[in-house]
LUMKE-566293 format. One record per residue (C-alpha): residue in three letters; residue number from 1; x, y, z. Coordinates in pm, 1 decimal, always signed. Last residue first. Layout:
BEGIN
[marza "Ala" NUM [X Y Z]]
...
This chain:
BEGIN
[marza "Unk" 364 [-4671.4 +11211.1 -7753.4]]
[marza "Unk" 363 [-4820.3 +11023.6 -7488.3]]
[marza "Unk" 362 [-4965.3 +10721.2 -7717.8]]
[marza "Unk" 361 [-4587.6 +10669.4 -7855.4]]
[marza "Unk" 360 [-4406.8 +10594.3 -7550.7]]
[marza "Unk" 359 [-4667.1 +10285.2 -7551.8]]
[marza "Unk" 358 [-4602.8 +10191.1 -7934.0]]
[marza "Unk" 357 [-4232.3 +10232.9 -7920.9]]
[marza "Unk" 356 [-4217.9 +9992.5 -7573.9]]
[marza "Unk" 355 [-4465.0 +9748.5 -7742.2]]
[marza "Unk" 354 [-4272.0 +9774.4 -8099.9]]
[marza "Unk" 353 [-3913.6 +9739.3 -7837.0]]
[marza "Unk" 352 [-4086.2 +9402.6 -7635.2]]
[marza "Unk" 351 [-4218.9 +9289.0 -8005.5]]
[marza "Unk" 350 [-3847.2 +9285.7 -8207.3]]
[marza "Unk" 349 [-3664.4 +9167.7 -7891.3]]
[marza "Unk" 348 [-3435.1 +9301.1 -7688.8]]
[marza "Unk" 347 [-3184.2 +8987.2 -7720.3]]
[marza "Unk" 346 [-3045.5 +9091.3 -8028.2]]
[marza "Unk" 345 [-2868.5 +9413.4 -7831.4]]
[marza "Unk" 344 [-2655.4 +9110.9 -7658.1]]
[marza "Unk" 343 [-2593.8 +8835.4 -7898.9]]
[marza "Unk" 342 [-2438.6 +9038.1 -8132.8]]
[marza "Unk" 341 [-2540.1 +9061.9 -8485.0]]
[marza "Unk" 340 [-2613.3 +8814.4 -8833.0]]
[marza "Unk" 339 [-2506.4 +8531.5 -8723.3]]
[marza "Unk" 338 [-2889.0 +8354.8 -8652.6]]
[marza "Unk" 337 [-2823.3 +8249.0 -8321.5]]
[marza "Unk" 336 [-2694.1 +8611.0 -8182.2]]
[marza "Unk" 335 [-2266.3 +8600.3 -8160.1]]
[marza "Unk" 334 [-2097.4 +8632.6 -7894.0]]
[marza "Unk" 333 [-1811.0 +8923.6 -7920.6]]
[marza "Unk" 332 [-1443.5 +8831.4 -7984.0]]
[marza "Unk" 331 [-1454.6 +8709.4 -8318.4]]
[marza "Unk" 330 [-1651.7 +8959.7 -8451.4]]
[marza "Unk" 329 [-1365.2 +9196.9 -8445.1]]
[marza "Unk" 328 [-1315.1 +9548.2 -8303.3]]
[marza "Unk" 327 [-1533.4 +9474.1 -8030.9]]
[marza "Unk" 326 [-1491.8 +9714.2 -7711.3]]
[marza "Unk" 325 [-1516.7 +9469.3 -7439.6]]
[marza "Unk" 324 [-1766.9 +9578.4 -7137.1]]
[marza "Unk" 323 [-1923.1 +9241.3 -7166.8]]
[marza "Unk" 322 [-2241.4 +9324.4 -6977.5]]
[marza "Unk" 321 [-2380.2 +9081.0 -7080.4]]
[marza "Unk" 320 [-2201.5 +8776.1 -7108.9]]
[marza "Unk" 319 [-2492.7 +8554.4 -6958.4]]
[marza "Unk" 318 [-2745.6 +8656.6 -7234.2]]
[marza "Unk" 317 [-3089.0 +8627.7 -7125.4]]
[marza "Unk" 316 [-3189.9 +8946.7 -7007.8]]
[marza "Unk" 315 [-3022.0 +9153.7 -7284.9]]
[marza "Unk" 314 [-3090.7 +9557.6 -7298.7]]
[marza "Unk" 313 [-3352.9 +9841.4 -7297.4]]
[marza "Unk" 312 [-3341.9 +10159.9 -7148.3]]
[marza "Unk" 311 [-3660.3 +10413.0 -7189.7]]
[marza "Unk" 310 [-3511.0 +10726.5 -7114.7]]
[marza "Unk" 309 [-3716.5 +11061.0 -7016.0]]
[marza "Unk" 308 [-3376.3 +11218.7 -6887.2]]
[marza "Unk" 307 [-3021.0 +11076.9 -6874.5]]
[marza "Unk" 306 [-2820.6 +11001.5 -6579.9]]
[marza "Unk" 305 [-2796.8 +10616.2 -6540.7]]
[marza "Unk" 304 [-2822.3 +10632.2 -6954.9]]
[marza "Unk" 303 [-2477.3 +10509.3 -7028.5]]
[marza "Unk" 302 [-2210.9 +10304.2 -6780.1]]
[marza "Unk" 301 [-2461.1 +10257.5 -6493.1]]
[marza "Unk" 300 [-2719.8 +10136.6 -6790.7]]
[marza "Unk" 299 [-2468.8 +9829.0 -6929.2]]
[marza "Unk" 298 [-2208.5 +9823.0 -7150.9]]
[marza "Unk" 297 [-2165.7 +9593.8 -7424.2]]
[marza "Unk" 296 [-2515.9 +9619.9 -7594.2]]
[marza "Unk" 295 [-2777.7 +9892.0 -7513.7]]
[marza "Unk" 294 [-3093.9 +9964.9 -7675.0]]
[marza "Unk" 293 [-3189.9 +10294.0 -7578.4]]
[marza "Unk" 292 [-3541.7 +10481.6 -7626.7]]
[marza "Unk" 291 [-3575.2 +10858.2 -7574.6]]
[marza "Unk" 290 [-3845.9 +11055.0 -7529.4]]
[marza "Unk" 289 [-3762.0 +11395.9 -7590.8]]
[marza "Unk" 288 [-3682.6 +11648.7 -7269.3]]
[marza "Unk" 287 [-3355.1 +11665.8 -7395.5]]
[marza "Unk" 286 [-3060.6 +11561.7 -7145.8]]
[marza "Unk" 285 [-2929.4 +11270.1 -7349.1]]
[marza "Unk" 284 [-3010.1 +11414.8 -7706.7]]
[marza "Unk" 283 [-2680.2 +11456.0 -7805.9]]
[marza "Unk" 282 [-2572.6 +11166.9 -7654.5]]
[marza "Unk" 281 [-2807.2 +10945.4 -7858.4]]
[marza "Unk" 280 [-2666.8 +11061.9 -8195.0]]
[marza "Unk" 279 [-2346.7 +10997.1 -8078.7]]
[marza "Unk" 278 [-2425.4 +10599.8 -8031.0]]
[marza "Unk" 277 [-2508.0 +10385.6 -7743.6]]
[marza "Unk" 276 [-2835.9 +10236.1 -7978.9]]
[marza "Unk" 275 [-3084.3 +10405.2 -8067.2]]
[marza "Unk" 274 [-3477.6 +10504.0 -8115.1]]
[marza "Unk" 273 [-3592.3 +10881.7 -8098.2]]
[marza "Unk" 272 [-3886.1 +11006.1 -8032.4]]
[marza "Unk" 271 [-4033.2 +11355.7 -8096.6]]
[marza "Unk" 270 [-3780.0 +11454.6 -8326.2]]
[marza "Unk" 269 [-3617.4 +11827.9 -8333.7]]
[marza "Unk" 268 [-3303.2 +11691.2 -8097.3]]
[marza "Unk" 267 [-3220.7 +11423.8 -8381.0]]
[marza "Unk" 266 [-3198.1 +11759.8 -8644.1]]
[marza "Unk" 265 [-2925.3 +11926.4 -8486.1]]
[marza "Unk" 264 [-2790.3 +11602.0 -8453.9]]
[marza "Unk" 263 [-2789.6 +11561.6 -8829.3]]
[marza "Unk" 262 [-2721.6 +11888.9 -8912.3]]
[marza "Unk" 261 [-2451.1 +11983.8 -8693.1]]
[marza "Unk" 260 [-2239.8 +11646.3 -8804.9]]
[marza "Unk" 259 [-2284.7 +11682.9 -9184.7]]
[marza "Unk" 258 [-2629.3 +11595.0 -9353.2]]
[marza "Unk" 257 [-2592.1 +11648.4 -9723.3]]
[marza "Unk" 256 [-2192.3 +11633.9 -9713.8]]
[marza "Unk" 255 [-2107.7 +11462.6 -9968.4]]
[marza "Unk" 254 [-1734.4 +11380.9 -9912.0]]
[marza "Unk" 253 [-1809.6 +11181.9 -9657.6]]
[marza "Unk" 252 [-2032.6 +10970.3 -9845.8]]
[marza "Unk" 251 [-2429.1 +10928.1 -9850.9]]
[marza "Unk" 250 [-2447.7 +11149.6 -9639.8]]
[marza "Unk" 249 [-2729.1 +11038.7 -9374.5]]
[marza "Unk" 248 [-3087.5 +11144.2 -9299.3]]
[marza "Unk" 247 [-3299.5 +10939.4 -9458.0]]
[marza "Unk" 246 [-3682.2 +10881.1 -9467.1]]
[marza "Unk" 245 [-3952.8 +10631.4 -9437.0]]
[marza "Unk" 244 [-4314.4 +10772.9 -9476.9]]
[marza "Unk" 243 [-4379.7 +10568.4 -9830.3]]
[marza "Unk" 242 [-4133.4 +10346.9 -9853.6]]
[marza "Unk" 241 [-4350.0 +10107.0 -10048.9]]
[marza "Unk" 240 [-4506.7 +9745.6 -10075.9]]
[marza "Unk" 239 [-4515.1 +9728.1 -9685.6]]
[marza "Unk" 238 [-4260.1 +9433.6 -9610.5]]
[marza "Unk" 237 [-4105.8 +9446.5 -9963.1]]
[marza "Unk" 236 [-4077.0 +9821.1 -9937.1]]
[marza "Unk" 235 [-3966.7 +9817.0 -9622.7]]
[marza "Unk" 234 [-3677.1 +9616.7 -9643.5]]
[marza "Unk" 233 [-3554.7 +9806.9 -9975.6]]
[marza "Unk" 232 [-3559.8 +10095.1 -9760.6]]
[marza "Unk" 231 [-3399.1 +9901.3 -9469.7]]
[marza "Unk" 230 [-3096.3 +9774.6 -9706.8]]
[marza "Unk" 229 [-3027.6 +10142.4 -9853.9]]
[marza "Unk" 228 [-3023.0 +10235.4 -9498.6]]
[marza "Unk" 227 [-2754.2 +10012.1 -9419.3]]
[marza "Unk" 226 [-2566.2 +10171.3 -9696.3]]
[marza "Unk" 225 [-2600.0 +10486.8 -9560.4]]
[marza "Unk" 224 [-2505.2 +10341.6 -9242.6]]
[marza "Unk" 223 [-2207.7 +10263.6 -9409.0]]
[marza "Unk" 222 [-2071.7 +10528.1 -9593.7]]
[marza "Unk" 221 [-2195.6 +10885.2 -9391.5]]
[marza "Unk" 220 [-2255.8 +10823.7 -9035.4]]
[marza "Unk" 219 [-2619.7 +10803.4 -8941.5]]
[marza "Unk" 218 [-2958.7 +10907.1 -8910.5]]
[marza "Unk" 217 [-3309.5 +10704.5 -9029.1]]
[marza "Unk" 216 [-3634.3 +10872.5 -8997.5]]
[marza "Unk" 215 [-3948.8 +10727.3 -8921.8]]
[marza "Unk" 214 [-4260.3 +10872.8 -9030.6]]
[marza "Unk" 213 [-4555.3 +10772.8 -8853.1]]
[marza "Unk" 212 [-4854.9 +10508.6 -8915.3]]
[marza "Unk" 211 [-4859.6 +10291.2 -8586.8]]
[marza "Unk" 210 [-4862.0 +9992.7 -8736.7]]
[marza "Unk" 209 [-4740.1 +10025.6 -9085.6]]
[marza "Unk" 208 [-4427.7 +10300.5 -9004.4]]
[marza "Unk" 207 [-4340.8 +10102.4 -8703.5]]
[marza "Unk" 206 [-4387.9 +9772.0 -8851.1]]
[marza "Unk" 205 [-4123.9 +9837.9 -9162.2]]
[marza "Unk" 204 [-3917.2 +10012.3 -8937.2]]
[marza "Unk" 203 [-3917.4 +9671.7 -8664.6]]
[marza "Unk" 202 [-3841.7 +9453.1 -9001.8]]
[marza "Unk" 201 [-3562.5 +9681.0 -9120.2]]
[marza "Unk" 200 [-3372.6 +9702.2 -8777.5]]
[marza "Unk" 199 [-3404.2 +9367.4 -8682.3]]
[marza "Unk" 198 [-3006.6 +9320.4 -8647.4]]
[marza "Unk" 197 [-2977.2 +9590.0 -8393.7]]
[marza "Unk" 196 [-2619.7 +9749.4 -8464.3]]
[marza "Unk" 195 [-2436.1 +9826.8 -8204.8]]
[marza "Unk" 194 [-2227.2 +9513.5 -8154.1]]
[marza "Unk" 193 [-2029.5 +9576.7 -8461.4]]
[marza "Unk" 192 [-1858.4 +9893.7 -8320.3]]
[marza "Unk" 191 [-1894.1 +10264.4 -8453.9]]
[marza "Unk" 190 [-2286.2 +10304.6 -8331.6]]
[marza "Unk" 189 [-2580.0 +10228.7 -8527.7]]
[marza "Unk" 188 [-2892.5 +10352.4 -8724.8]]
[marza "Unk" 187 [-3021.4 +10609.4 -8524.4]]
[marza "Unk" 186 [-3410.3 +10629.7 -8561.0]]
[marza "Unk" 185 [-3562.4 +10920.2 -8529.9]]
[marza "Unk" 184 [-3958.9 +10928.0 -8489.2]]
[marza "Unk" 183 [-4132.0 +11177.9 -8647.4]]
[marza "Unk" 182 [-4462.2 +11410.2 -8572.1]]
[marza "Unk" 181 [-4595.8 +11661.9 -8769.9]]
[marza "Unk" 180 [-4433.1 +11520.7 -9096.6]]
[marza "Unk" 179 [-4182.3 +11492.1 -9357.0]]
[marza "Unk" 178 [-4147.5 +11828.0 -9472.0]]
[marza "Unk" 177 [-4241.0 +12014.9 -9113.4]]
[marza "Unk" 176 [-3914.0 +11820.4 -8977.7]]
[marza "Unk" 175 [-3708.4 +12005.9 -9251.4]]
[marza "Unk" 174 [-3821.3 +12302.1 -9179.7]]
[marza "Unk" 173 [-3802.5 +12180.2 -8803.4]]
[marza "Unk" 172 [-3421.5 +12115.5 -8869.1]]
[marza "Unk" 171 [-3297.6 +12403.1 -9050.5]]
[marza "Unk" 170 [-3466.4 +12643.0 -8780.4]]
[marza "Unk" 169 [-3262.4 +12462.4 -8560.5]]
[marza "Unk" 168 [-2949.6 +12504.6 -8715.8]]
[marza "Unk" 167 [-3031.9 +12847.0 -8765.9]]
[marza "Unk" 166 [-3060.2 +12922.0 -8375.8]]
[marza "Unk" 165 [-2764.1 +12749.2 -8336.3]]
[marza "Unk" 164 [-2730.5 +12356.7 -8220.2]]
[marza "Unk" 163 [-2554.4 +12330.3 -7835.8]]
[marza "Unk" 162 [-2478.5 +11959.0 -7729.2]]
[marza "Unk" 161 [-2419.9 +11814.6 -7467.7]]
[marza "Unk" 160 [-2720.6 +12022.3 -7226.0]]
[marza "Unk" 159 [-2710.4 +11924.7 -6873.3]]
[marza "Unk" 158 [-2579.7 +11716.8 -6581.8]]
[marza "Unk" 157 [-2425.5 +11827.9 -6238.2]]
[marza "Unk" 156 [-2228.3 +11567.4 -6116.5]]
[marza "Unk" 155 [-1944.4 +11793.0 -5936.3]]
[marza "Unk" 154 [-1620.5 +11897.2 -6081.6]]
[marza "Unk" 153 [-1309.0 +11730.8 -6044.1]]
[marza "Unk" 152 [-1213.3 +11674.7 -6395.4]]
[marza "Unk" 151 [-1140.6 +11307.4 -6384.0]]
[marza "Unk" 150 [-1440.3 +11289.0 -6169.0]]
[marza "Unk" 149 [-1651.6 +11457.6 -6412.6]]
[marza "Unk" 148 [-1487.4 +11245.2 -6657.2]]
[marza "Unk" 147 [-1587.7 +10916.5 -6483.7]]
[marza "Unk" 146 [-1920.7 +11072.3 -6383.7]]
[marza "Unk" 145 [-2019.5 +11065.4 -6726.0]]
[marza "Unk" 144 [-1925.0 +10740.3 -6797.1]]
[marza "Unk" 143 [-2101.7 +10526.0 -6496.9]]
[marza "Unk" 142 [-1877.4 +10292.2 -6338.4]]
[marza "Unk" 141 [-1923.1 +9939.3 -6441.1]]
[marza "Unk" 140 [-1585.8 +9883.0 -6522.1]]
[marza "Unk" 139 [-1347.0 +9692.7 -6270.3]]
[marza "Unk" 138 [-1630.5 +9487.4 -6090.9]]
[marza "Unk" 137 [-1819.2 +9378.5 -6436.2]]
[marza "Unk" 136 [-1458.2 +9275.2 -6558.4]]
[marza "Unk" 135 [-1423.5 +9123.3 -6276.5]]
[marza "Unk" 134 [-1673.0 +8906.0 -6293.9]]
[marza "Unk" 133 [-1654.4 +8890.4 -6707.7]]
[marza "Unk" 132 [-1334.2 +8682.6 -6668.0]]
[marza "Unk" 131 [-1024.8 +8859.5 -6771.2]]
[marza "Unk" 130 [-941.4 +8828.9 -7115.7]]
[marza "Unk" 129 [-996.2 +9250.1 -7168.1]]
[marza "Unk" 128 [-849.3 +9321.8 -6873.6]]
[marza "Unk" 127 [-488.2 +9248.5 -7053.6]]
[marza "Unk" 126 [-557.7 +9535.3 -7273.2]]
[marza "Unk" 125 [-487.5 +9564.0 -7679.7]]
[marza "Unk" 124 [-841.2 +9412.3 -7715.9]]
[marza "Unk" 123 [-1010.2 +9745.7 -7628.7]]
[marza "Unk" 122 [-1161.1 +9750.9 -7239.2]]
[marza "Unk" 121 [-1489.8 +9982.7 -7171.2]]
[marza "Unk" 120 [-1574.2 +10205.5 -6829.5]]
[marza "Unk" 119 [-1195.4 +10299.4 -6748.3]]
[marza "Unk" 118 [-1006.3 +10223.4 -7063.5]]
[marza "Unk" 117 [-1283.0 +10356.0 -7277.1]]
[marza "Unk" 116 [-1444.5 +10582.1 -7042.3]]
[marza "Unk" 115 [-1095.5 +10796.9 -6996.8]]
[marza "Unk" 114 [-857.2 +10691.3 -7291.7]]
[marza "Unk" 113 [-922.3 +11048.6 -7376.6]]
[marza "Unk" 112 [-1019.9 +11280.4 -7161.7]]
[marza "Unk" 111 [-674.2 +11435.6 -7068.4]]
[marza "Unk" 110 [-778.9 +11673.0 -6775.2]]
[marza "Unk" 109 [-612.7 +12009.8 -6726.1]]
[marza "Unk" 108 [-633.0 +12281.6 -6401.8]]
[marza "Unk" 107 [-466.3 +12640.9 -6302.2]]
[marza "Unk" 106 [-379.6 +12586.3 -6718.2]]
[marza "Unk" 105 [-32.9 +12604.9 -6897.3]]
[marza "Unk" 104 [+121.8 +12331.8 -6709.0]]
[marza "Unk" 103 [-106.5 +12050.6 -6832.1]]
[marza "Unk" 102 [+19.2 +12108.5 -7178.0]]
[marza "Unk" 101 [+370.5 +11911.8 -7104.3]]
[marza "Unk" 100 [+214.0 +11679.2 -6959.3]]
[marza "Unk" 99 [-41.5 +11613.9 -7280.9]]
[marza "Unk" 98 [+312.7 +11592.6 -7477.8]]
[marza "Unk" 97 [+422.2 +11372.1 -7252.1]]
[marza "Unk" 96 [+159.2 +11139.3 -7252.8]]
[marza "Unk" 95 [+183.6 +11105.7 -7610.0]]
[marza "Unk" 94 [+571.8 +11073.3 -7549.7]]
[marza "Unk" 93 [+514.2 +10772.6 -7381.6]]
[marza "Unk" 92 [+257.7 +10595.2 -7590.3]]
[marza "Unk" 91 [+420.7 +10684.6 -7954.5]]
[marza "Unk" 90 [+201.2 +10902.5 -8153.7]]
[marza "Unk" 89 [+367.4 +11251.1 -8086.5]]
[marza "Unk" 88 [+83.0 +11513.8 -8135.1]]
[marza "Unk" 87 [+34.5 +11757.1 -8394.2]]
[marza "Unk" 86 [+62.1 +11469.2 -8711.8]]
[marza "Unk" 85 [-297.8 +11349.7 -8543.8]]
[marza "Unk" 84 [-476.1 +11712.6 -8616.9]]
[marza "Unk" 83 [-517.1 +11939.0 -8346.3]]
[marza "Unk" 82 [-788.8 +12153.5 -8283.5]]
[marza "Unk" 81 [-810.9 +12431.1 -8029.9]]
[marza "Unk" 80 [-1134.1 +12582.5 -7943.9]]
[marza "Unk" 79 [-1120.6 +12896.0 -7655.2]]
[marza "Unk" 78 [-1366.0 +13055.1 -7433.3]]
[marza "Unk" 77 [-1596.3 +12697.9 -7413.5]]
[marza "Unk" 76 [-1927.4 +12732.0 -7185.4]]
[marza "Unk" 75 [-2127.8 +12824.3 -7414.8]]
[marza "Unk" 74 [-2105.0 +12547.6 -7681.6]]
[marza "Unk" 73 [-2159.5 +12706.3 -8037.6]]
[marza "Unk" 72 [-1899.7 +12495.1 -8196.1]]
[marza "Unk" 71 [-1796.6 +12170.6 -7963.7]]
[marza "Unk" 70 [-2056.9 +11905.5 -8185.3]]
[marza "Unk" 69 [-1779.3 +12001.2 -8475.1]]
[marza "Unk" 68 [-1455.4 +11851.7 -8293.7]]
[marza "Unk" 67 [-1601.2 +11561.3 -8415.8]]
[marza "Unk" 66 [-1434.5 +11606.5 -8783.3]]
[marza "Unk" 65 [-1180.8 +11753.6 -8675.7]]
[marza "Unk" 64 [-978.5 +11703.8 -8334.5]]
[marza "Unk" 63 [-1009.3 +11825.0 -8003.8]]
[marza "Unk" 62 [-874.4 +12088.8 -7768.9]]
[marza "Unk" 61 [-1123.8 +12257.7 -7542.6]]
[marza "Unk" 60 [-980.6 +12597.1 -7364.5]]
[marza "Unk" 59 [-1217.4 +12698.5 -7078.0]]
[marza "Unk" 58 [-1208.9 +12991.9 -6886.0]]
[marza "Unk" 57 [-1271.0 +12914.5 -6496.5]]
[marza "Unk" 56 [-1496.6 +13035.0 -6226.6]]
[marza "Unk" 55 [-1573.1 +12726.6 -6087.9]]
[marza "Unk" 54 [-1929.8 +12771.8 -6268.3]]
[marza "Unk" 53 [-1736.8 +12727.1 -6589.9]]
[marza "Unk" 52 [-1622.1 +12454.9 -6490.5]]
[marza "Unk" 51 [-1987.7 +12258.7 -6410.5]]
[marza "Unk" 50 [-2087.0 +12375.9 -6721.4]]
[marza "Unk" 49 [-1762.4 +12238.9 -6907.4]]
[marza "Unk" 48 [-1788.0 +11937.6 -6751.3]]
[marza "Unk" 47 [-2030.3 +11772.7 -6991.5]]
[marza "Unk" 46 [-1822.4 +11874.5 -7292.4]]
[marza "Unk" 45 [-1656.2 +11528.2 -7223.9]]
[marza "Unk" 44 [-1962.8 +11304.1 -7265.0]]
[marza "Unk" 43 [-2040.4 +11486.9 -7584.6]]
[marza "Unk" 42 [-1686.4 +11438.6 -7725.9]]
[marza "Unk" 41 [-1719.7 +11072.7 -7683.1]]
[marza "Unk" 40 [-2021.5 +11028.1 -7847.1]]
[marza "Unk" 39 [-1936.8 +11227.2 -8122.4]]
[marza "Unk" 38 [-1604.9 +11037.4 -8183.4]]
[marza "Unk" 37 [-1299.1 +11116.5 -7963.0]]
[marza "Unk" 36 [-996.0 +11361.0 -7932.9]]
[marza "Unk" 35 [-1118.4 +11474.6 -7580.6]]
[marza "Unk" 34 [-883.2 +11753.1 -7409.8]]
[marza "Unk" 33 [-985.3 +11997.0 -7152.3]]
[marza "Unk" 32 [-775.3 +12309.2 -7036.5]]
[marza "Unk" 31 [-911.7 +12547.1 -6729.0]]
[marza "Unk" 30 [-776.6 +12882.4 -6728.5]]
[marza "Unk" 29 [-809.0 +13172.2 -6422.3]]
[marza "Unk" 28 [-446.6 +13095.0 -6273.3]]
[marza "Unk" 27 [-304.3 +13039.5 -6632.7]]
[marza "Unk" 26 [-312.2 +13423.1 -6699.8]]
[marza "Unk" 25 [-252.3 +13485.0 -7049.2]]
[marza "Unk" 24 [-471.4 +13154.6 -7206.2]]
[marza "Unk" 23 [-474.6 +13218.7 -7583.2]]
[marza "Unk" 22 [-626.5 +13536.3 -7785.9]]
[marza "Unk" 21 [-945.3 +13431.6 -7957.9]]
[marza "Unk" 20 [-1018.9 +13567.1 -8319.6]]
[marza "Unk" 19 [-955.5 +13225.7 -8482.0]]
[marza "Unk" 18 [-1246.5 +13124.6 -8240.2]]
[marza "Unk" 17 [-1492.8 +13342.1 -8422.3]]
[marza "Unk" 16 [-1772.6 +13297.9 -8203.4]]
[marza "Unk" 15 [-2146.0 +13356.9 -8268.0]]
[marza "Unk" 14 [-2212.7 +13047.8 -8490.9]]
[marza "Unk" 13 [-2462.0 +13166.2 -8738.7]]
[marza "Unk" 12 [-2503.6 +12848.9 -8989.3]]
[marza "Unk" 11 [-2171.3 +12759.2 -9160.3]]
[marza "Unk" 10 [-2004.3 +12555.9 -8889.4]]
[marza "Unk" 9 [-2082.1 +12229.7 -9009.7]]
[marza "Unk" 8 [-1906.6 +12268.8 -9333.3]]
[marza "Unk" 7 [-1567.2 +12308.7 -9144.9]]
[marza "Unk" 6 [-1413.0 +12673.1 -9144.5]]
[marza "Unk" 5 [-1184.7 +12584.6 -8984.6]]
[marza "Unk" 4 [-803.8 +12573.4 -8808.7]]
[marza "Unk" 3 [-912.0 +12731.5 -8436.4]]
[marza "Unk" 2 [-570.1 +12922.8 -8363.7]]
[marza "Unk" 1 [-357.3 +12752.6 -8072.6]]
């Protein structure tokens, strides 16, 4: 039941030492909730722990490192377990078991995962996943955060995902302050294939020309880093430098420049941010930021239905969107005319989301 850190991300002034936290006594006054997810998927989940809290409950969170992270500092959360994958049987039925098993120990328990992505999104190892996209569209576009709300039983009050410290946001306007006044966040992609906008470098290369602001790109370490290796090079060919194009990803997980904390910590200091479904962009869901969301599989029910001072933009000529398939391969997801990304996101054109930047922009 002891919290297993320190992680990196946890080094700036977080107020609880969970290690220090006895375990649930009295089950009557305890609430349990479990999300072993990515960023996004954590973020979505933490969303009932207001609405718990106001039940009157104590709140035990179990999760899983490294996204366990974006749970430090939250409020609302009296106890944080983690678990690592050996903790927890692995085959289907004694998974459930296990979380069966748990469910005793608190007046009221919800397994989150396997929620929005069985409920709300289909993997390839489900039968739903061939069925034709009419009834796909009937069986999943249900709106994620009220999926674990519902799961949960609390009402659909909305707020705050994601809780930075008071250092962590100092970090992030002194870093902010070094790049510019004003800066526009741009998250590179989410886990899957189909969120990855395929005009990224071109549209940074015009943003940072035409309406003269930094732009700063945030990721996952590895890949995106290497993705913003491609846009830098992009840009300098396109504007003959980089000049006012920065980067805010690890280079590799083991170099931990911008871990988890940081880099969302720093996403809610930006004045507008540009992304697709991806952590990032739950972080900042109910910020008062402008936000800008370029959606692929799923459609705005699932995602941004709820959010605040969102600018949602998606396919309109693309007759499998909504697919609400999680792609694992490219050989199940359409593919844009030019092969290089899905057919979906590359339908929001490269001048409707410059015209939609450029407008947001003016009020800022």
């Amino acid at each position: 039941m002891n919290y297993s850190g320190p992680m990196d991300e946890l080094k700036i002034g977080l107020p609880i030492n969970w290690a220090d936290v006895e375990p649930p006594t009295d089950i009557q006054k305890w609430a349990g909730v479990c999300r072993l997810g990515g960023i996004g998927d954590n973020l979505i989940a933490a969303s009932t722990l207001r609405p718990l809290k106001k039940q009157g409950y104590k709140i035990e969170v179990i999760s899983q490192e490294p996204y366990s992270a974006v749970f430090a500092n939250n409020p609302f959360i009296d106890k944080l377990t983690l678990k690592k994958t050996e903790d927890i049987p692995q085959q289907q039925l004694e998974w459930q078991q296990w979380f069966a098993l748990r469910a005793k120990e608190y007046a009221k328990f919800g397994n989150l995962s396997h929620s929005c992505e069985v409920t709300g999104a289909l993997l390839p190892a489900m039968t739903a996943f061939y069925w034709p996209a009419s009834m796909r569209r009937k069986l999943c576009n249900k709106n994620y955060l009220e999926i674990v709300h519902d799961i949960m039983e609390v009402p659909y009050e909305f707020g705050p995902l994601f809780f930075p410290t008071e250092g962590e946001k100092s970090v992030a306007l002194e870093t902010k302050a070094r790049i510019g006044q004003k800066v526009i966040g741009w998250c590179l992609s989410g886990t899957r294939l189909d969120k990855i906008y395929p005009y990224s470098p071109m549209v940074v290369a015009r943003i940072i020309k035409e309406i003269d602001t930094p732009v700063v790109l945030i990721g996952a370490p590895g890949k995106n880093f290497e993705q913003a290796q491609q846009i830098q090079q992009h840009v300098r060919r396109q504007n003959g430098s980089d000049k006012n194009l920065h980067v805010a990803i690890s280079p590799e997980a083991e170099n931990k420049s911008w871990p988890i904390r940081r880099s969302l910590a720093f996403t809610q200091a930006c004045d507008l941010v540009i992304t697709p479904d991806t952590g990032p962009a739950w972080s900042v869901a109910f910020e008062s930021l402008p936000k800008i969301v370029m959606l692929s599989h799923a459609s705005p029910e699932n995602i941004t239905k709820h959010w605040i001072n969102t600018t949602t933009l998606h396919a309109t000529d693309v007759a499998c969107w909504p697919c609400h398939q999680l792609h694992d391969e490219q050989k199940t997801c359409t593919p844009n005319r030019d092969g290089n990304g899905a057919a979906c996101i590359s339908d929001i054109s490269s001048e409707k989301l410059l015209t939609t930047i450029a407008d947001i922009w003016k009020g800022i």
